[in-house]
C-alpha positions in Angstrom: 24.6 -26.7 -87.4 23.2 -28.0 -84.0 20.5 -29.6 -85.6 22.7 -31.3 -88.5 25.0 -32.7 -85.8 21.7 -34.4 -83.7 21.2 -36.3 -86.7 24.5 -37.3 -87.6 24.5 -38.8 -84.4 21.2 -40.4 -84.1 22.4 -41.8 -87.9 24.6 -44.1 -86.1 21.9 -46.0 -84.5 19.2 -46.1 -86.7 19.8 -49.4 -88.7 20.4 -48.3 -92.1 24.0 -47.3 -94.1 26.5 -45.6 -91.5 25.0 -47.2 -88.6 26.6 -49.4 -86.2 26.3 -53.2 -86.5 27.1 -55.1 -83.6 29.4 -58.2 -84.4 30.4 -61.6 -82.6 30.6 -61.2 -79.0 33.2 -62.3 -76.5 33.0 -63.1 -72.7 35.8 -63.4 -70.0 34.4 -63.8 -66.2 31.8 -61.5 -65.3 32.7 -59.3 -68.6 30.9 -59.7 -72.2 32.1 -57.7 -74.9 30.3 -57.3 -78.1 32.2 -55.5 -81.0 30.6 -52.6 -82.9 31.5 -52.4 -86.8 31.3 -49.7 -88.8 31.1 -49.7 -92.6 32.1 -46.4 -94.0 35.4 -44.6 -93.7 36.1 -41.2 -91.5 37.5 -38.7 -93.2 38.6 -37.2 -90.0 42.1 -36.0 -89.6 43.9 -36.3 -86.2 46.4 -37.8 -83.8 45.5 -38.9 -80.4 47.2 -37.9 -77.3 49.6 -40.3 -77.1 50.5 -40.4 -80.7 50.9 -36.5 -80.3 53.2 -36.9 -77.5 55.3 -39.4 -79.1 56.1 -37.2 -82.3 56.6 -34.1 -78.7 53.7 -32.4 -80.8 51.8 -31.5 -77.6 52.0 -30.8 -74.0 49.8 -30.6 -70.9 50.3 -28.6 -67.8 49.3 -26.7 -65.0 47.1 -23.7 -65.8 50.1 -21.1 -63.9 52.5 -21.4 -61.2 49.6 -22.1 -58.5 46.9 -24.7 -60.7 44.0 -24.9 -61.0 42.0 -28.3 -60.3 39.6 -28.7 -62.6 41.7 -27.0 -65.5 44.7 -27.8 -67.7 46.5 -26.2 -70.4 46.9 -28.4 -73.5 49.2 -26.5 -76.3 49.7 -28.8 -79.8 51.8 -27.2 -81.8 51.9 -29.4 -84.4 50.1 -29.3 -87.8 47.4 -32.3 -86.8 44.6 -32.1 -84.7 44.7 -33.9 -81.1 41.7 -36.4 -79.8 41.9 -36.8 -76.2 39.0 -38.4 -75.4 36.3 -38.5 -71.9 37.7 -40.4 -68.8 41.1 -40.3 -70.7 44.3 -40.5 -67.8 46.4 -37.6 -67.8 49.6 -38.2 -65.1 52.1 -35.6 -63.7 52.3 -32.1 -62.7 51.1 -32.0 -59.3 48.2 -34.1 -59.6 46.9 -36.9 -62.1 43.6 -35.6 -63.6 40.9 -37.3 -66.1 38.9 -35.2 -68.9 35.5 -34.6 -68.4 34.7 -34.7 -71.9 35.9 -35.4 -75.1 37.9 -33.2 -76.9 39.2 -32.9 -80.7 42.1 -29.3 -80.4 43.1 -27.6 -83.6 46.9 -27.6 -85.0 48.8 -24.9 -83.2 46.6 -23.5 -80.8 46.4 -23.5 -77.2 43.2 -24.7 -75.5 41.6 -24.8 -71.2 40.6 -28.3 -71.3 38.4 -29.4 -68.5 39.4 -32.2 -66.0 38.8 -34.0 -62.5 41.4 -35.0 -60.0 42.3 -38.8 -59.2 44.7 -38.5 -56.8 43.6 -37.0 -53.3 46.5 -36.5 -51.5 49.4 -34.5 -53.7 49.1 -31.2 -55.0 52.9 -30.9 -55.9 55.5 -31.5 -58.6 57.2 -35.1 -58.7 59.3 -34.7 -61.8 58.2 -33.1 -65.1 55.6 -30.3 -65.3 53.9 -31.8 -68.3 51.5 -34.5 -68.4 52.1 -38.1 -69.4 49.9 -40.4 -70.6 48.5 -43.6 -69.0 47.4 -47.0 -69.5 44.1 -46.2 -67.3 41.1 -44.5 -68.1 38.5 -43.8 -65.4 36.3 -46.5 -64.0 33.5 -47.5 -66.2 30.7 -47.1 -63.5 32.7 -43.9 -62.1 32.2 -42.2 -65.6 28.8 -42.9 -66.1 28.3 -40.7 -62.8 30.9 -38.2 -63.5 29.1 -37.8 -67.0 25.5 -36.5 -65.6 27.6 -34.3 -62.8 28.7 -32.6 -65.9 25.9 -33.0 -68.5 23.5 -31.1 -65.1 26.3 -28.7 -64.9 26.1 -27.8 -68.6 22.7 -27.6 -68.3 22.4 -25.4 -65.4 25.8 -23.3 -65.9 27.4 -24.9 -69.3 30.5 -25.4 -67.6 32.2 -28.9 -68.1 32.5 -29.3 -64.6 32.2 -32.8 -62.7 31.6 -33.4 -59.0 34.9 -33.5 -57.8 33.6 -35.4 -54.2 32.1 -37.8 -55.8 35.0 -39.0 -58.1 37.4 -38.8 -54.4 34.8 -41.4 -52.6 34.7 -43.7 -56.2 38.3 -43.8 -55.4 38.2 -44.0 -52.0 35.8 -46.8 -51.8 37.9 -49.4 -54.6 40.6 -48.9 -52.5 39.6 -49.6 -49.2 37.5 -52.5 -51.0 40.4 -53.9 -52.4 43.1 -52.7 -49.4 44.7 -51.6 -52.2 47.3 -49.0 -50.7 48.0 -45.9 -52.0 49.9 -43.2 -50.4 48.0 -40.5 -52.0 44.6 -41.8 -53.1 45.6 -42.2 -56.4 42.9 -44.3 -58.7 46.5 -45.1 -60.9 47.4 -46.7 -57.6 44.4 -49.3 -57.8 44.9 -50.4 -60.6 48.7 -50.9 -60.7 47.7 -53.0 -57.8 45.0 -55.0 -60.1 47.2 -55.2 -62.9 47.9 -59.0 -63.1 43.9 -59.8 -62.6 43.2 -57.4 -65.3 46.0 -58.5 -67.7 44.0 -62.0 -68.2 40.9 -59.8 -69.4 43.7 -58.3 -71.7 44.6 -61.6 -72.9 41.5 -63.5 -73.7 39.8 -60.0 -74.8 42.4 -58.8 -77.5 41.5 -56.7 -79.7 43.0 -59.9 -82.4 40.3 -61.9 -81.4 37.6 -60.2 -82.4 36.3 -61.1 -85.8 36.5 -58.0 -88.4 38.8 -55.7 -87.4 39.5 -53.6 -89.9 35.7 -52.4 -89.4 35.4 -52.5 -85.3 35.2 -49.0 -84.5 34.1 -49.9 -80.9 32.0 -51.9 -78.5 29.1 -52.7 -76.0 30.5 -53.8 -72.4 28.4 -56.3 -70.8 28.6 -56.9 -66.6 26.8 -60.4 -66.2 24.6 -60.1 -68.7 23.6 -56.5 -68.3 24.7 -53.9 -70.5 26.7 -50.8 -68.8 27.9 -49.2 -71.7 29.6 -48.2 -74.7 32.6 -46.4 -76.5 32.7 -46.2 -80.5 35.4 -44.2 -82.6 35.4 -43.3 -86.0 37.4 -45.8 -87.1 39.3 -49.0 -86.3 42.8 -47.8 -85.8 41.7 -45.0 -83.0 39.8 -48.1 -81.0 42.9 -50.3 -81.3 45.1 -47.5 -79.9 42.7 -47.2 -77.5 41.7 -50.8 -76.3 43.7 -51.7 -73.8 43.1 -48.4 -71.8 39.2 -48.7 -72.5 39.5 -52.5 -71.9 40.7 -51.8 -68.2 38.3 -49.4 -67.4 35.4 -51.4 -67.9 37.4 -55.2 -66.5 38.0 -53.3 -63.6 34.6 -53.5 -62.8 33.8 -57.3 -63.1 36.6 -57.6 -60.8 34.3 -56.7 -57.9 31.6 -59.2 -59.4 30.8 -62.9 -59.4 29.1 -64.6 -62.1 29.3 -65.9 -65.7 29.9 -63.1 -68.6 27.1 -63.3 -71.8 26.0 -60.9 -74.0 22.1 -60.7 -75.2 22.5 -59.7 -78.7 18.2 -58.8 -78.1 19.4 -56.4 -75.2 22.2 -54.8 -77.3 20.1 -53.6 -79.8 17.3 -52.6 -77.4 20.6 -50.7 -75.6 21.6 -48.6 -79.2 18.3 -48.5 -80.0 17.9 -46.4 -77.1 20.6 -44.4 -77.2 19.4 -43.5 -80.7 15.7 -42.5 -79.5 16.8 -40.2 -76.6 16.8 -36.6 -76.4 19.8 -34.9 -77.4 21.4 -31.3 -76.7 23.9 -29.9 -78.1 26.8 -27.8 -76.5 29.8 -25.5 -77.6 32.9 -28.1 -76.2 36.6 -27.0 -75.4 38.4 -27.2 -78.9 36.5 -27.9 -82.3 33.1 -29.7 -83.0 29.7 -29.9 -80.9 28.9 -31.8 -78.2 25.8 -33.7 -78.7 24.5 -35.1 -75.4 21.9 -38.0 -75.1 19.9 -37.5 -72.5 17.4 -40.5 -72.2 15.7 -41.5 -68.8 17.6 -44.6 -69.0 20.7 -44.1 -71.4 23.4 -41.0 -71.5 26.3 -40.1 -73.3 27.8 -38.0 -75.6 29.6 -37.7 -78.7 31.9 -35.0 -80.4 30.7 -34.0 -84.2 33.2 -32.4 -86.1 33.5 -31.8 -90.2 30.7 -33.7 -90.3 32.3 -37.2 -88.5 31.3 -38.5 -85.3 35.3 -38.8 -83.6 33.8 -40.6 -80.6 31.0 -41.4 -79.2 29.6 -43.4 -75.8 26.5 -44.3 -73.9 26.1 -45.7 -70.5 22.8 -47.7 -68.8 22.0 -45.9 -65.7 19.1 -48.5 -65.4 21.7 -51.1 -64.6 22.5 -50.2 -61.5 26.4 -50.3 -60.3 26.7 -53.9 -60.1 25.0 -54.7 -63.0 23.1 -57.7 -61.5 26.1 -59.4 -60.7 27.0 -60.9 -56.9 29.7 -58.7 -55.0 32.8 -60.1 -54.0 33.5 -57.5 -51.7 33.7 -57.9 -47.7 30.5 -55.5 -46.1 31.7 -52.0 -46.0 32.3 -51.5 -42.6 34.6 -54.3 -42.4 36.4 -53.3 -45.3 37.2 -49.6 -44.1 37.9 -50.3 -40.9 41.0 -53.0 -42.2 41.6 -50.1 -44.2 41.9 -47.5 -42.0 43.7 -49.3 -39.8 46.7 -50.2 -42.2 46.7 -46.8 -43.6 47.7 -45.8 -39.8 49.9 -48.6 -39.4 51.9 -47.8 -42.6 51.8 -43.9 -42.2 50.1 -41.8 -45.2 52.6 -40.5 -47.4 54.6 -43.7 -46.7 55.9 -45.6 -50.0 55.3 -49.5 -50.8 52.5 -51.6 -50.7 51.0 -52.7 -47.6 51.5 -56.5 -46.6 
């Protein structure tokens, strides 16, 4: 079985029928997206999170009265199965939390799904116990890093855990970049406070503009040229529930960047070509399916078989380094946490509203 699931993953890259074929590409600023078609049909059945809690099939809280940080309870009772996929948002309880990994649960069961924290500074009830969906999904370059924490942790202990230090000082640093203010560290915070820059990446990025969408099952995110990454489902209508969410977590990035947007369509198929040619292992996730990890020296990802589908797969360039070639806008560090620090202070933590 672990062996049959390898190869229906490395079946996606290889060129021939069933394999992804990249389409026209689209730039805005710094970004470059190029679409990723996909020419047969899933026969996967399943809702995702947010079409589960619309139809109250599903709900996500606390593992007990005291929590537990790096766990959550999901129970679907309904009769579908639920695709909550890696770096998904997950808001409420007493603290928002992101998925490690992807995960596909069965109808009517109950399921420990693994998760990191993305807000520092509550660990308390505001409102409802369960957990809400968002329209942010982890940072791009912050899940490339969060997925080898967990990919070595699987390797060493196979437990789906991230570092949970690491994602704090991701956080920590965009927001003291950005003097974005948030009274409890909260990456939902940031970008709240970057919506407006991010909703023009929205616009001239729309899903409707890409040619073919009936057969765009995902896409290759390009920072100034340089590939960082991608995310593919198994069909088009899960990527355009998905888009905007995905969208933002990679736009965020080019907002730290200066620099013209382009796509290589050479260094795209060198980039899936890669993916397609590294190692893979395979691991027993939360839920249903196998994990298949690709573990190449300069490409990693993952991708969740199940009855035989691939429900979503991704792959990032850790050769790119964070800024993906691109010139920073940022002000030097130093500079940056200090004005920071100092408004934090001024403003009191745990205060409420922005700081001016």
């Amino acid at each position: 079985m672990n062996e049959q699931a390898i190869q229906t993953v490395k079946a996606r890259f290889n060129g021939g029928e069933g394999a992804f074929s990249p389409g026209r590409p689209l730039t805005c600023g710094a970004l470059g997206v190029c679409p990723l078609h996909l020419s047969i049909e899933s026969l996967l059945v399943y809702l995702t999170y947010e079409e589960a809690l619309e139809a109250g099939s599903v709900n996500v809280s606390e593992m007990g009265e005291a929590g537990s940080i790096p766990e959550l309870l999901l129970e679907n009772g309904g009769a579908e199965k639920v695709l909550i996929i890696d770096g998904q948002q997950l808001v409420g309880a007493k603290q928002n939390r992101v998925l490690n990994t992807t995960v596909l649960i069965a109808a009517h069961s109950k399921v420990v799904i693994p998760v990191s924290c993305v807000e520092q500074g509550r660990w308390h009830y505001e409102g409802t116990h369960g957990m809400a969906g968002s329209s942010y999904n982890l940072y791009a370059n912050t899940r490339a890093q969060k997925h080898r924490d967990v990919t070595r942790n699987l390797q060493r202990e196979r437990r789906y855990d991230a570092d949970q230090q690491n994602i704090w000082r991701s956080i920590g640093d965009r927001l003291s970049s950005e003097e974005a203010y948030s009274p409890t560290m909260a990456m939902d915070d940031h970008f709240r406070s970057s919506g407006s820059r991010l909703d023009g990446y929205l616009e001239h990025l729309a899903i409707e503009r890409f040619e073919g969408r009936d057969t765009m099952v995902g896409a290759v995110f390009t920072l100034c040229g340089k590939v960082m990454g991608f995310d593919a489902f198994d069909r088009a209508a899960t990527l355009e529930r998905q888009w905007p969410k995905l969208l933002n977590s990679y736009a965020i990035e080019a907002l730290r960047e200066k620099g013209e947007g382009s796509v290589d369509p050479g260094q795209i198929r060198s980039f899936l070509d890669s993916a397609g040619a590294a190692d893979m292992l395979v691991f027993e996730p939360p839920g249903l399916g196998r994990d298949v990890r690709i573990t190449g020296d300069t490409t990693v990802g993952s991708a969740l078989v199940a009855e035989g589908e691939i429900a979503h797969v991704y792959a990032f360039n850790v050769d790119a380094g964070e800024s993906g070639g691109c010139e920073r806008t940022d002000r030097p560090a130093a500079i940056r946490m200090s004005r920071y620090s100092e408004r934090v202070r001024r403003n009191g933590y745990g205060g409420r509203g922005p700081i001016t």
